[in-house]
SENUDO-607778 format. One record per atom (N, C-alpha, C, O): y negated, x, z; atom name; residue number from 1. Coordinates in steps of 0.05 Angstrom, whole numbers. Each point is the difference from the previous one (the first is absolute). Layout:
REM residues N
{Y = Y	X = X	Z = Z	atomo = CA	num = NUM}
...
This chain:
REM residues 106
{Y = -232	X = -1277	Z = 1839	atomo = N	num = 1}
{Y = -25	X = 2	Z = -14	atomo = CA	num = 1}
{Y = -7	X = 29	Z = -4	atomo = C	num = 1}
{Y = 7	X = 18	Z = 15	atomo = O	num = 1}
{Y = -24	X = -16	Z = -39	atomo = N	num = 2}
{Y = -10	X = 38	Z = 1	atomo = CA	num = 2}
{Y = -26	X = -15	Z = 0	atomo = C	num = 2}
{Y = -6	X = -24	Z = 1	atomo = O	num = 2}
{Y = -8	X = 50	Z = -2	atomo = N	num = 3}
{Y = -33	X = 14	Z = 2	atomo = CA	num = 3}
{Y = -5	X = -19	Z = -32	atomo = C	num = 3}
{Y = -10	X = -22	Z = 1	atomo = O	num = 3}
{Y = 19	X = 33	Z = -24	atomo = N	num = 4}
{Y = -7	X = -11	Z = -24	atomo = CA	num = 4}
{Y = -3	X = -31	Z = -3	atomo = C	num = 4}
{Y = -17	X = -8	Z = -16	atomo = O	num = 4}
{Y = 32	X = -11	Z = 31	atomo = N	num = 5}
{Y = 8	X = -18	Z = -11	atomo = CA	num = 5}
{Y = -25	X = -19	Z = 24	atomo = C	num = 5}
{Y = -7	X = -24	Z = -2	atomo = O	num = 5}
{Y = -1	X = 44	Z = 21	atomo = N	num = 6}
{Y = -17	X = -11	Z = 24	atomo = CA	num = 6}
{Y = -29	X = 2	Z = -9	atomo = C	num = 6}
{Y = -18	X = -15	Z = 8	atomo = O	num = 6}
{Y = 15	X = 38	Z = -30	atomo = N	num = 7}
{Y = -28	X = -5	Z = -14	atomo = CA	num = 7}
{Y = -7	X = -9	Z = -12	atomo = C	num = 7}
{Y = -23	X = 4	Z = -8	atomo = O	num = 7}
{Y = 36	X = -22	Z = -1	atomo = N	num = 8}
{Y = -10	X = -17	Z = -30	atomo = CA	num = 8}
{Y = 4	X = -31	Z = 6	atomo = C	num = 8}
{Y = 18	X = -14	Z = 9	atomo = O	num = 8}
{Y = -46	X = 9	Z = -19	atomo = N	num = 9}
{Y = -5	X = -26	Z = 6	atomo = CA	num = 9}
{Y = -17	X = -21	Z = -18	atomo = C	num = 9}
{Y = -23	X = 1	Z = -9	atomo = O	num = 9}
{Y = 38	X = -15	Z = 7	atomo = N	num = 10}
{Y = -7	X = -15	Z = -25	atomo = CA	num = 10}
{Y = -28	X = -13	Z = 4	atomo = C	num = 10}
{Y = -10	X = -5	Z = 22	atomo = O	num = 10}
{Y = 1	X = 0	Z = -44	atomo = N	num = 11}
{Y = -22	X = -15	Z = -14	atomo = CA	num = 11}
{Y = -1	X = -24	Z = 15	atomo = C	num = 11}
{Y = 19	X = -14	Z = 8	atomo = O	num = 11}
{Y = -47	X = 10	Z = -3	atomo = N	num = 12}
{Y = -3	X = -29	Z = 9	atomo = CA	num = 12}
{Y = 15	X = -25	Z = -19	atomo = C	num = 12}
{Y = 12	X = -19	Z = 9	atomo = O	num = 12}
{Y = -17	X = 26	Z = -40	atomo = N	num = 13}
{Y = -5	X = -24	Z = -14	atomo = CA	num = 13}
{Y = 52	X = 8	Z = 3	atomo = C	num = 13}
{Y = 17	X = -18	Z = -3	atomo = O	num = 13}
{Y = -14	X = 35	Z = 6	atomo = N	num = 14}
{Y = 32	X = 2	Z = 2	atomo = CA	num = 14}
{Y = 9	X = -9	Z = 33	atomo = C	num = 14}
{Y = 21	X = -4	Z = 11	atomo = O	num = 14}
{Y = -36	X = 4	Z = -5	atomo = N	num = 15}
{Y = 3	X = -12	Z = 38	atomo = CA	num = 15}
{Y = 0	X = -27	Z = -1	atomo = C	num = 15}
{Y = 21	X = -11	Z = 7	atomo = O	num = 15}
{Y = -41	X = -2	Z = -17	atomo = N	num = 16}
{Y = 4	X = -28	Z = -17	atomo = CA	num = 16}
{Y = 12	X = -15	Z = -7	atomo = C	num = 16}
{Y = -3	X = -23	Z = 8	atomo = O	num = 16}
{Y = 27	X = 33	Z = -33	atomo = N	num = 17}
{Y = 13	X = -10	Z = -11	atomo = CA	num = 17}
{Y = 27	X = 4	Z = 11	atomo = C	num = 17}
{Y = 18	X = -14	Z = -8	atomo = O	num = 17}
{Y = -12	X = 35	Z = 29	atomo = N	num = 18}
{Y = 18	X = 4	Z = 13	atomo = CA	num = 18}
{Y = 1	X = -30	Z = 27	atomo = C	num = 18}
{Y = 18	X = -15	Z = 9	atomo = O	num = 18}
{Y = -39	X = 19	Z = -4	atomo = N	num = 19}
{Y = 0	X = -28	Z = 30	atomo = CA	num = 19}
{Y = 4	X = -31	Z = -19	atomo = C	num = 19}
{Y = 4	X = -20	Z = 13	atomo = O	num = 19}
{Y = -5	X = 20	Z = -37	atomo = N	num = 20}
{Y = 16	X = -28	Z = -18	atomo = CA	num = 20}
{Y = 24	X = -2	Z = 7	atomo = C	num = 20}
{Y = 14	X = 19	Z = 9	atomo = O	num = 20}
{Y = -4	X = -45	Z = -14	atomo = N	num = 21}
{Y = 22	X = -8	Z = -1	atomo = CA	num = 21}
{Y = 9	X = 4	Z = -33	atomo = C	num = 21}
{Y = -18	X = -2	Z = -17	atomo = O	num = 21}
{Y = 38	X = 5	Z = 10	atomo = N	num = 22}
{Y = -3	X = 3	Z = -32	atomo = CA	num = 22}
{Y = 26	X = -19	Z = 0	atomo = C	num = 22}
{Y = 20	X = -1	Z = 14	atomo = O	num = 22}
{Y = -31	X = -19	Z = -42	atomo = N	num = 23}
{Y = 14	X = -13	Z = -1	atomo = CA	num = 23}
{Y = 14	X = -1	Z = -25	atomo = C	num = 23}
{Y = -8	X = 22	Z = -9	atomo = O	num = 23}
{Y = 25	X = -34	Z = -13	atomo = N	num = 24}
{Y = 10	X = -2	Z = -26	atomo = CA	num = 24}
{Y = -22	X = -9	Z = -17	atomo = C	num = 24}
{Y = -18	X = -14	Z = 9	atomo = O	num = 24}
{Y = 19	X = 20	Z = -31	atomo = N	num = 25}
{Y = -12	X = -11	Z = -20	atomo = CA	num = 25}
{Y = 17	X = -12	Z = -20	atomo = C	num = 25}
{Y = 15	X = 12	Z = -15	atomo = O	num = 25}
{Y = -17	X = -37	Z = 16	atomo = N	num = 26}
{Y = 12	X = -16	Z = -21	atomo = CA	num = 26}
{Y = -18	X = -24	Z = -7	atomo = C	num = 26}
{Y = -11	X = -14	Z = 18	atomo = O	num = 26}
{Y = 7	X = 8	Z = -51	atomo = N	num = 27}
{Y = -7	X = -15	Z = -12	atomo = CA	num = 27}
{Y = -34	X = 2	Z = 14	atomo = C	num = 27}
{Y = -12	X = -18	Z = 12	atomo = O	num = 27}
{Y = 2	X = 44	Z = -18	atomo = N	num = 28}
{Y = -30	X = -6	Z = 1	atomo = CA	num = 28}
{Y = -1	X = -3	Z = 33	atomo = C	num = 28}
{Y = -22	X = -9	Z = 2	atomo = O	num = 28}
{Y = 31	X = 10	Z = 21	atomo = N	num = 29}
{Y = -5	X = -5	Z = 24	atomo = CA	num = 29}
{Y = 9	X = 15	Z = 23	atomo = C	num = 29}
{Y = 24	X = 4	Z = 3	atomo = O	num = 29}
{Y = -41	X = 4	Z = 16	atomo = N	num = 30}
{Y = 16	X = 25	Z = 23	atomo = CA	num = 30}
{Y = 19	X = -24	Z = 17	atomo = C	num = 30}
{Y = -13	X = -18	Z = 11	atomo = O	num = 30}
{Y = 44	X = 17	Z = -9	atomo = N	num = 31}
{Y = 9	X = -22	Z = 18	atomo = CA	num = 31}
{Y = 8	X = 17	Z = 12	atomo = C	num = 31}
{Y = 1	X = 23	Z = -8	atomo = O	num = 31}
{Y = 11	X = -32	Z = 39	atomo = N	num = 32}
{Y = 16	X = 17	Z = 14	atomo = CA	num = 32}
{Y = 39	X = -10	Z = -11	atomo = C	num = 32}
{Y = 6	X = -19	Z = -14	atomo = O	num = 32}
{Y = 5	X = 31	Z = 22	atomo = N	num = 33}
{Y = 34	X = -4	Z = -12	atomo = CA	num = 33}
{Y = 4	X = -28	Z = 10	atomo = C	num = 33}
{Y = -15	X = -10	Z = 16	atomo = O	num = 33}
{Y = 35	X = -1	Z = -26	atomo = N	num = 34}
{Y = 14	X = -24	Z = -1	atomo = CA	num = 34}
{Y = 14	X = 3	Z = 28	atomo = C	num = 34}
{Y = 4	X = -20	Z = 14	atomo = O	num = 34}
{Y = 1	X = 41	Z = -8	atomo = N	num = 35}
{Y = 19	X = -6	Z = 32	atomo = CA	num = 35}
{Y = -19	X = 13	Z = 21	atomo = C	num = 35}
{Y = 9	X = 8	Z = 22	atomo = O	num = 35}
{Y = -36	X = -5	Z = -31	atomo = N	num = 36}
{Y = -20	X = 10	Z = 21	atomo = CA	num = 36}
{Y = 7	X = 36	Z = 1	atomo = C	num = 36}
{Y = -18	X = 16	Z = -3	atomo = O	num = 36}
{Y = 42	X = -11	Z = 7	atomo = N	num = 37}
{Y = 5	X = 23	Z = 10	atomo = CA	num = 37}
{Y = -28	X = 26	Z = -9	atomo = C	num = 37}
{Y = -22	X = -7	Z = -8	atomo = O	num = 37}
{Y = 28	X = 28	Z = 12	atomo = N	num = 38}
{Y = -16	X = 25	Z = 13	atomo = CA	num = 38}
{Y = 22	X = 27	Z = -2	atomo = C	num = 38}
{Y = 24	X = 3	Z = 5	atomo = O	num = 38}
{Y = -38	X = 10	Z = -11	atomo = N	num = 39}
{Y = -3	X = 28	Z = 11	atomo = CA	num = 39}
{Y = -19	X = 20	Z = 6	atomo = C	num = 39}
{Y = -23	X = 2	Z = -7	atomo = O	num = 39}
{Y = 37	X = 14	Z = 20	atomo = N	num = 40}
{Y = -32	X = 14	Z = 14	atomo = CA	num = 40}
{Y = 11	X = 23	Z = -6	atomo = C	num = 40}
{Y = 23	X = 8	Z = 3	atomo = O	num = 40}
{Y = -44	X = 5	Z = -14	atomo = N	num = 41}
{Y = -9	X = 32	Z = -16	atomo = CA	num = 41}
{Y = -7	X = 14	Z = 21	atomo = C	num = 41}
{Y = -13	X = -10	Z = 19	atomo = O	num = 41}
{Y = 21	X = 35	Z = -19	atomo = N	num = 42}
{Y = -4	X = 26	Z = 13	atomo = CA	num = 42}
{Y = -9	X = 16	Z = -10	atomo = C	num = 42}
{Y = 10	X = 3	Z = -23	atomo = O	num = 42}
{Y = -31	X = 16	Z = 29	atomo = N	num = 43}
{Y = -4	X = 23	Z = -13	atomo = CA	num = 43}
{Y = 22	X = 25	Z = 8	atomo = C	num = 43}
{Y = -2	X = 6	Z = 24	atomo = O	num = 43}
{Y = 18	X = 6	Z = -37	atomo = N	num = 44}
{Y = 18	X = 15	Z = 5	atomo = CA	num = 44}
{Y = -4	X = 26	Z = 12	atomo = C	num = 44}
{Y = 18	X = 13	Z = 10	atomo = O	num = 44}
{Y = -44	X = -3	Z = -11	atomo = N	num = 45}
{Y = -14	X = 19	Z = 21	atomo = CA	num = 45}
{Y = -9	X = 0	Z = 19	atomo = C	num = 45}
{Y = -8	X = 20	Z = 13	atomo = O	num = 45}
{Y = 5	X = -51	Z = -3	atomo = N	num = 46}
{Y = -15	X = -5	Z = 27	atomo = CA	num = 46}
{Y = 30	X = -20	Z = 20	atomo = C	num = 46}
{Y = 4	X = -3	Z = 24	atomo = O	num = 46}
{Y = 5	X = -5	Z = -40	atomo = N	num = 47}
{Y = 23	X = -29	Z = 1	atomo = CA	num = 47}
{Y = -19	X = -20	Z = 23	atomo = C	num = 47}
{Y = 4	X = -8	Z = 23	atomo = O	num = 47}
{Y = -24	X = 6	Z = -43	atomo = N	num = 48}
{Y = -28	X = -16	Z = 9	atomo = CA	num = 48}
{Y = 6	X = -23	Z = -17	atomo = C	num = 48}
{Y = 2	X = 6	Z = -24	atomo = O	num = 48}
{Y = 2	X = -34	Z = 31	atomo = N	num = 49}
{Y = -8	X = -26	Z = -18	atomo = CA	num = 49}
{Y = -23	X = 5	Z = -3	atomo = C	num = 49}
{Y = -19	X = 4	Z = 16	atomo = O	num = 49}
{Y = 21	X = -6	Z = -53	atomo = N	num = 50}
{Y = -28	X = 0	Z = -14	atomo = CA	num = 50}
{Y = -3	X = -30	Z = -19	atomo = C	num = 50}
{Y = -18	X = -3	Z = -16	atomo = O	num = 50}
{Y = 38	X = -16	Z = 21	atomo = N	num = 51}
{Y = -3	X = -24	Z = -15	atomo = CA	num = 51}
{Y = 22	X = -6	Z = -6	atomo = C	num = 51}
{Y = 21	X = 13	Z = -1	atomo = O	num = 51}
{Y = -27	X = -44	Z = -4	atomo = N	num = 52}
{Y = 26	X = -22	Z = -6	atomo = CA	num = 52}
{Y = 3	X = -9	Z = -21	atomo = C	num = 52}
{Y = -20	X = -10	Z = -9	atomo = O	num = 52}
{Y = 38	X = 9	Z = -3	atomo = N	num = 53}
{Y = 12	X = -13	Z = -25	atomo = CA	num = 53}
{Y = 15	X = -20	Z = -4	atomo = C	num = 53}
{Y = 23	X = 1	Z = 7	atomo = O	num = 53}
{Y = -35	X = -24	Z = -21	atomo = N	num = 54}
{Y = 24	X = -25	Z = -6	atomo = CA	num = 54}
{Y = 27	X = 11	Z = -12	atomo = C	num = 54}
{Y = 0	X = 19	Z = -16	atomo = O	num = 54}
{Y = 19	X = -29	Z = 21	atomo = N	num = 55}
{Y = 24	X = 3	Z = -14	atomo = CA	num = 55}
{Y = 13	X = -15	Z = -12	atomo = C	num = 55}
{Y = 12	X = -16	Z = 15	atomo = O	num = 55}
{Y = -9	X = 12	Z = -37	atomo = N	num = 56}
{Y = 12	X = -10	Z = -27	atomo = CA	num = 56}
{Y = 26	X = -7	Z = 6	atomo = C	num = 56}
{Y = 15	X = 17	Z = 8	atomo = O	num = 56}
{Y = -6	X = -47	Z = -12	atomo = N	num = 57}
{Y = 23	X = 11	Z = -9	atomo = CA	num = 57}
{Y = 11	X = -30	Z = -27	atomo = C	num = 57}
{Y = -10	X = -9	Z = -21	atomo = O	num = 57}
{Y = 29	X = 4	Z = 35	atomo = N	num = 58}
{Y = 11	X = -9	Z = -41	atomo = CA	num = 58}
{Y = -15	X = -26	Z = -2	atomo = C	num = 58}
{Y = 5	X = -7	Z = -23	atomo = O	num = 58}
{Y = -20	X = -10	Z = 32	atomo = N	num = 59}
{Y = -16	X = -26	Z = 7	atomo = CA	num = 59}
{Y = -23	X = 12	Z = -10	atomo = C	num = 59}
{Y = -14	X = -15	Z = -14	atomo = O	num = 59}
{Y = 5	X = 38	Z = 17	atomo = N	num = 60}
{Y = -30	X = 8	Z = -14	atomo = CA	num = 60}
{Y = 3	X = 13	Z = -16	atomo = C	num = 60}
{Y = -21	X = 5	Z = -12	atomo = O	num = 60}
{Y = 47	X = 8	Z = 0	atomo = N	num = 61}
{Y = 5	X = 10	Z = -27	atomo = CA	num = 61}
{Y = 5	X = -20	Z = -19	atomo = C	num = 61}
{Y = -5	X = 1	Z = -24	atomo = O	num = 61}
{Y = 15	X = -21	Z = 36	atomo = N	num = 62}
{Y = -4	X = -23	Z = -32	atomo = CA	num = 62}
{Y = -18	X = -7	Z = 3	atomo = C	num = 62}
{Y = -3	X = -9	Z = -23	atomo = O	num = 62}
{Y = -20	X = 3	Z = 35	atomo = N	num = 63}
{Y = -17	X = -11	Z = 4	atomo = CA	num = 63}
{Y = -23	X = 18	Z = -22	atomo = C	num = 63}
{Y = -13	X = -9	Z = -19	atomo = O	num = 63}
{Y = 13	X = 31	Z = 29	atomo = N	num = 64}
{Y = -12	X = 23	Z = -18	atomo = CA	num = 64}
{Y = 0	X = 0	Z = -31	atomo = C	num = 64}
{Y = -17	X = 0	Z = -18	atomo = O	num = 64}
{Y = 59	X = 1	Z = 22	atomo = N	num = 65}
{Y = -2	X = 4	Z = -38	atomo = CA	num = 65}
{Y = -15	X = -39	Z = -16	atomo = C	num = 65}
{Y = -15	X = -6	Z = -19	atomo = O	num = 65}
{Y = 29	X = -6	Z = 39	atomo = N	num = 66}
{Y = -13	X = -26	Z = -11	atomo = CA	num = 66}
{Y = -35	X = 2	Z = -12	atomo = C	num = 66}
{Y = -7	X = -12	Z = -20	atomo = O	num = 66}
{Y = -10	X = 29	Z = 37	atomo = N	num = 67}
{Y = -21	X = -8	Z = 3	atomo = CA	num = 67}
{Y = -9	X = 25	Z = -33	atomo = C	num = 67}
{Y = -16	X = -4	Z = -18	atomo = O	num = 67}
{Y = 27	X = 18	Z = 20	atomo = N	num = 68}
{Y = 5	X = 21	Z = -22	atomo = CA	num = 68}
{Y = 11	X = -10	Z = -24	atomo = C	num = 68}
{Y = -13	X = 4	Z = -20	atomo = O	num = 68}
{Y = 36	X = -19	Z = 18	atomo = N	num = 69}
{Y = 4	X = -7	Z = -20	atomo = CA	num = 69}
{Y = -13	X = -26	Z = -14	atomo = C	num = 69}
{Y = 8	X = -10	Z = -21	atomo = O	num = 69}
{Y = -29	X = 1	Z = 36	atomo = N	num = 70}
{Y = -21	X = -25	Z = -2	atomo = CA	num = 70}
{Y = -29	X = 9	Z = -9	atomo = C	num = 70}
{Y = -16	X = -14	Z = -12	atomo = O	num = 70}
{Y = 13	X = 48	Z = 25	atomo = N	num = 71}
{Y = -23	X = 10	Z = -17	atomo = CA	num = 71}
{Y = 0	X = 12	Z = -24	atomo = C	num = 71}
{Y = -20	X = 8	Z = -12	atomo = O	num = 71}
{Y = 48	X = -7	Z = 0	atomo = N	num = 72}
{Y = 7	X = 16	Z = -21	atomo = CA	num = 72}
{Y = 0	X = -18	Z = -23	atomo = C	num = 72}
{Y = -6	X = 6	Z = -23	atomo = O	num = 72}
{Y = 14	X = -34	Z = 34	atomo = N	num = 73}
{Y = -3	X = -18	Z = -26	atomo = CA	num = 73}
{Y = -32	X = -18	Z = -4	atomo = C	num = 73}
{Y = -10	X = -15	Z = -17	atomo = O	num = 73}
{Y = -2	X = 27	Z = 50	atomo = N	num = 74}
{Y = -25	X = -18	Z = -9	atomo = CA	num = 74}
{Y = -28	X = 13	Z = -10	atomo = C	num = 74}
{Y = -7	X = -1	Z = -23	atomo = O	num = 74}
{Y = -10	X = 16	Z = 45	atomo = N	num = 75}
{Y = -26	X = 15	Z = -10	atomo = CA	num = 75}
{Y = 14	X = 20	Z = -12	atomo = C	num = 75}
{Y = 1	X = -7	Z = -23	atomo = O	num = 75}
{Y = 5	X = 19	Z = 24	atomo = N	num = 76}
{Y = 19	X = 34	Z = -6	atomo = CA	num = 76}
{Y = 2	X = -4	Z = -31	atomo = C	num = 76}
{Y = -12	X = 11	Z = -18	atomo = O	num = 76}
{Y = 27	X = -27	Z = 19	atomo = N	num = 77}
{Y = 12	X = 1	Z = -36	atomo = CA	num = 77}
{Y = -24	X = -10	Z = -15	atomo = C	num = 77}
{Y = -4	X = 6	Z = -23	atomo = O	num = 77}
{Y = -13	X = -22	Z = 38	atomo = N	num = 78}
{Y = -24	X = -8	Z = -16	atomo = CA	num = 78}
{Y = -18	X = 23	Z = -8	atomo = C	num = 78}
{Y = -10	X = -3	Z = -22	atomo = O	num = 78}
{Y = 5	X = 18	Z = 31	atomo = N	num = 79}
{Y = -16	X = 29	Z = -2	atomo = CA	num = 79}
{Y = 0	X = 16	Z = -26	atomo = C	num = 79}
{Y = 22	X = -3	Z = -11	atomo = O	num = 79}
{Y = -36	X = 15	Z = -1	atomo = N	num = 80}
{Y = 3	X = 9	Z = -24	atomo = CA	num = 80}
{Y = 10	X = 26	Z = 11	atomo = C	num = 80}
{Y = 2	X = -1	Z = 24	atomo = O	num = 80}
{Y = 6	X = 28	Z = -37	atomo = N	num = 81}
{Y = 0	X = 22	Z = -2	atomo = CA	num = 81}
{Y = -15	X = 11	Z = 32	atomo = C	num = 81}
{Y = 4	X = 6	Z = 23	atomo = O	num = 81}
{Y = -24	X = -9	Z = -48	atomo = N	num = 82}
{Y = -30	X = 12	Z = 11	atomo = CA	num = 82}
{Y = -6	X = -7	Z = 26	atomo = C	num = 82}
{Y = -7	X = 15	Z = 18	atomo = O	num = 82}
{Y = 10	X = -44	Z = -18	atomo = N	num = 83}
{Y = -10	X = -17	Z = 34	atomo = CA	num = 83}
{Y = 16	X = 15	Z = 25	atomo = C	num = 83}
{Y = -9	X = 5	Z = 23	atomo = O	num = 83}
{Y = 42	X = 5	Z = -36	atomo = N	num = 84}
{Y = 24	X = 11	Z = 19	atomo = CA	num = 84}
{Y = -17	X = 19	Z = 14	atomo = C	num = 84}
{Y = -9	X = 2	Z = 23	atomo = O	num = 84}
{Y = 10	X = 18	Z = -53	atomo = N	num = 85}
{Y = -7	X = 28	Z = 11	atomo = CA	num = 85}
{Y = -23	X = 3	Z = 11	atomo = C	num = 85}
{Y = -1	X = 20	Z = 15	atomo = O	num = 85}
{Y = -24	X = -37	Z = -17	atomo = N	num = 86}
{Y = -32	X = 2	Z = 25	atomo = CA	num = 86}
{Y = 9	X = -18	Z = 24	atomo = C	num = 86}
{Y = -19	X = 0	Z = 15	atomo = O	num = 86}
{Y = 44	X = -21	Z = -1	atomo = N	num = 87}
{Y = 7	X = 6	Z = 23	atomo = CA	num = 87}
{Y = 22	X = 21	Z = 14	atomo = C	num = 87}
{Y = 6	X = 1	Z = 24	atomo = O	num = 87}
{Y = 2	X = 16	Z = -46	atomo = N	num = 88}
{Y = 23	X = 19	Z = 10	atomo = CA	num = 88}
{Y = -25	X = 27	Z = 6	atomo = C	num = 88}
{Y = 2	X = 13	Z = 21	atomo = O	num = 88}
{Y = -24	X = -8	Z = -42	atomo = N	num = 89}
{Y = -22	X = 19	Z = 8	atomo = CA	num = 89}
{Y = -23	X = -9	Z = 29	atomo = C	num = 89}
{Y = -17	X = 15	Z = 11	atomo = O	num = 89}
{Y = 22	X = -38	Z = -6	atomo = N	num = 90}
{Y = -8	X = -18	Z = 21	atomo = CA	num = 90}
{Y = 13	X = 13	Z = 23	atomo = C	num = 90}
{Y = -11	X = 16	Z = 16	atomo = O	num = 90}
{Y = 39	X = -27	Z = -17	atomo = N	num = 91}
{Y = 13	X = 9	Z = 16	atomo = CA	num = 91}
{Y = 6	X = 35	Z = 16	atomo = C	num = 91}
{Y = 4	X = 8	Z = 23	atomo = O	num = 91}
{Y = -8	X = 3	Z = -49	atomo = N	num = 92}
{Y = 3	X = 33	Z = -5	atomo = CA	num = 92}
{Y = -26	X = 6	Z = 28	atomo = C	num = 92}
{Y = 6	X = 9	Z = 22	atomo = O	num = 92}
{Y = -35	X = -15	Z = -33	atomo = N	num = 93}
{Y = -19	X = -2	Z = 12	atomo = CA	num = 93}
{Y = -3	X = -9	Z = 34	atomo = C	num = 93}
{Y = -13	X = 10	Z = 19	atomo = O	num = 93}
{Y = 25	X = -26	Z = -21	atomo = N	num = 94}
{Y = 5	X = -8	Z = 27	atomo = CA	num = 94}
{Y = 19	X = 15	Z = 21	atomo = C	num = 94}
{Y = -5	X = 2	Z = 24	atomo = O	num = 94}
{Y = 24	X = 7	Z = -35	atomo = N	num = 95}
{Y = 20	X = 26	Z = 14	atomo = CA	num = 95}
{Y = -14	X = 18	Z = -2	atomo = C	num = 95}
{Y = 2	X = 18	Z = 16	atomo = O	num = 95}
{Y = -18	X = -16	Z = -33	atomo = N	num = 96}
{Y = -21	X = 44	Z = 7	atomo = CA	num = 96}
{Y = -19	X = -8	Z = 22	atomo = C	num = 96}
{Y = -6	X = 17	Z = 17	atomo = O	num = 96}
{Y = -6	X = -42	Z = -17	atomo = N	num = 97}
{Y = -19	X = 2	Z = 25	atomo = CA	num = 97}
{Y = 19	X = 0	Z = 26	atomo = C	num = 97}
{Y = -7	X = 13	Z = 20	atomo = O	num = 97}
{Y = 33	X = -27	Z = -21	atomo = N	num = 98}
{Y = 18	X = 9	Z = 22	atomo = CA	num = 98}
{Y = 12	X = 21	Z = 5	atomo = C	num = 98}
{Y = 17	X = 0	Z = 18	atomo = O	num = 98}
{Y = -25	X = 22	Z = -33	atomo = N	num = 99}
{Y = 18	X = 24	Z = 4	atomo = CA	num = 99}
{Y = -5	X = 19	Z = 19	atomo = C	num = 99}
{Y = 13	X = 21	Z = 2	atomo = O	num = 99}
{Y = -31	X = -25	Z = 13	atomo = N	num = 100}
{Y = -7	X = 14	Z = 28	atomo = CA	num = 100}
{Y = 14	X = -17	Z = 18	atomo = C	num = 100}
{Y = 11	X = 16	Z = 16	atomo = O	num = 100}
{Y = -5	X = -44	Z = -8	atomo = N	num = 101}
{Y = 12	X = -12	Z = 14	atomo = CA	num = 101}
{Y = 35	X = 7	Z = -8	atomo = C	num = 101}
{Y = 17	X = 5	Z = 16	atomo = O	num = 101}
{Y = -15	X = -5	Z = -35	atomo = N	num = 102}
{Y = 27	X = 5	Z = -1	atomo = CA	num = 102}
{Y = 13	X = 21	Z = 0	atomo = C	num = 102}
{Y = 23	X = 2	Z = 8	atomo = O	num = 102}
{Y = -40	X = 20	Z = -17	atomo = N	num = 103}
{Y = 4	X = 23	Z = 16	atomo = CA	num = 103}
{Y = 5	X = 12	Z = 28	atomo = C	num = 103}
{Y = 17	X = 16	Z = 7	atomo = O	num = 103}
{Y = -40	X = -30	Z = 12	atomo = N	num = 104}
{Y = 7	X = 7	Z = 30	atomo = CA	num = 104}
{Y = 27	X = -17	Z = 9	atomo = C	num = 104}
{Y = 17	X = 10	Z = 15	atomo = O	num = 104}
{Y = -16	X = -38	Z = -26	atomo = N	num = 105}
{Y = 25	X = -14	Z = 2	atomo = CA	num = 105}
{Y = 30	X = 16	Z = 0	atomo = C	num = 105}
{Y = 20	X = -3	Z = 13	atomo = O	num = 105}
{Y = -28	X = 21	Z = -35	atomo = N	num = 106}
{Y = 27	X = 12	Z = -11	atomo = CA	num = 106}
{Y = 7	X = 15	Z = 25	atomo = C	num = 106}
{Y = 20	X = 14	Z = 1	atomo = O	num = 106}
């Protein structure tokens, strides 16, 4: 460990989201992986567990593109232009209020 890496200390609202379990997102829903499995994250300056991660593997990748290639032919394609681009500016919006969390993340 150094001095630098011993001063800095994250955000409550990034303390938070670190003590989650994080799980996959497929088809609209947080699941955990199909074989349960895990990994656990380190911060590489402290080699402090800072959180766990589901792990993917080919049972939740079809599962995924399935659920993807089911939104592409259903609400998605129904959307005009216009409807796309105010949930992609939706979206846009939603990542800038996260950009202090994902910053200390980084």
């Amino acid at each position: 460990m150094n001095a630098a890496a011993d001063a800095i200390s994250p955000s409550t609202e990034t303390q938070e989201f670190l003590t989650r379990k994080h799980k996959l997102l497929i088809d609209g829903q947080w699941v955990d992986s199909a074989s349960g499995d895990t990994i656990t994250v380190e911060d590489p300056a402290t080699e402090q567990t800072i959180g766990e991660v589901a792990i993917g593997g080919a049972e939740d990748i079809d599962r995924a593109v399935a659920a993807a290639r089911k939104a592409l032919k259903g609400e998605w394609a129904k959307l005009t232009s216009y409807d796309r681009s105010r949930l992609i500016w939706r979206l846009a919006d939603e990542l800038e209020a996260s950009l202090n969390l994902a910053t200390e993340l980084e």
